[in-house]
N, C-alpha and C positions, 0 to 999 in steps of 0.2 A: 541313805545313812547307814543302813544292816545291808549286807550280803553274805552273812552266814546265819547258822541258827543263832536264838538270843534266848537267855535264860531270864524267864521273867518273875521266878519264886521257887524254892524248894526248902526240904525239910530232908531232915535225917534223924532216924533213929536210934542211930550210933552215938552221934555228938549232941543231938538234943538240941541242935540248934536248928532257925528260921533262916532264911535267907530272901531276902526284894533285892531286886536291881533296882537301885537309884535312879537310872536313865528314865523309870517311869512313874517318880513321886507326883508326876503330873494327873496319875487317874486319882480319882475322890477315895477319902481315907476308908468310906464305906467298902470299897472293893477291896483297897488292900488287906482291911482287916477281913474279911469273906475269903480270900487268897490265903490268908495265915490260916484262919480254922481251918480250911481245908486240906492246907497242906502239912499241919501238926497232927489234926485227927486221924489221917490216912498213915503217916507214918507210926505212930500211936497207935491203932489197929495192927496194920499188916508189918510193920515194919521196916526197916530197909531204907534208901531215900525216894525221894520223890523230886522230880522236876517238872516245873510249868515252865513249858519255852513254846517260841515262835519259830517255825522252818524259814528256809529261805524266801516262803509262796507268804510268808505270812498265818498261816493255818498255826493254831494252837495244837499242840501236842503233850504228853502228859508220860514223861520216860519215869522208871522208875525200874530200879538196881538192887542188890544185894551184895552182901560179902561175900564170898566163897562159903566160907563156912557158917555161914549164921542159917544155924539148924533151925531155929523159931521164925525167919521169913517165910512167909506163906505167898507163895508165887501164885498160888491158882484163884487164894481169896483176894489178892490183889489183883488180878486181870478184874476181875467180877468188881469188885469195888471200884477200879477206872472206870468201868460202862457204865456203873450204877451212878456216878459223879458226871460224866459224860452228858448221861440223861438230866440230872436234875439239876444241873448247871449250864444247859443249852443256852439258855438267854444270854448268862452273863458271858460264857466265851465266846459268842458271836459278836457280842457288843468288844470285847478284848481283838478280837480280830479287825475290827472296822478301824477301833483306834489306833492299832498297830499299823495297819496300811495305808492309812491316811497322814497319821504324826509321826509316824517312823521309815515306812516307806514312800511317801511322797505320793501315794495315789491319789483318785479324783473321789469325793465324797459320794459324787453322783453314780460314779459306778455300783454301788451300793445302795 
């Protein structure tokens, strides 16, 4: 179905807006709202945007940008802040993984 990366949520601190890809109102609204706090908080802290996407392997990824000139982006508390998310978020984005590979790429449950 995907053969390129897929944006699965982000945020921005510029525009102040949320962003879901529709293609996955299939997970429980439990996650996507968990997906929004995390992705308004993080922008709301450190600033800049933030994107949760899917590589081509399927693996979650967690890009996140600034403006040229947005003096108040904090590039370094935001690397810290992905790991810190990284870590206390394990569960859920492995579980994001399994779904993605399964309902989106077409793999076998059982490999998992």
């Amino acid at each position: 179905m995907y053969s390129d990366e897929v944006v699965l949520c982000g945020s921005s601190a510029y525009t102040k807006k949320y962003y879901f890809n529709h293609d996955f109102d299939a997970l429980p609204q439990e996650v996507q709202d968990e997906l929004k706090i995390l992705c308004v908080l993080y922008t709301e802290d450190v600033g800049g945007t933030l994107q949760i996407l899917f590589d081509e392997e399927g693996n979650l990824q967690m890009r996140t940008s600034a403006d040229e000139g947005d003096l108040l982006y904090d590039e370094i508390g935001g690397v810290l802040k992905i790991k810190q998310i990284q870590r206390e978020q394990e569960e859920l984005f492995e579980s994001l993984e399994m779904f993605y590979r399964v309902f989106c790429l077409g793999e076998d449950e059982e490999d998992y």
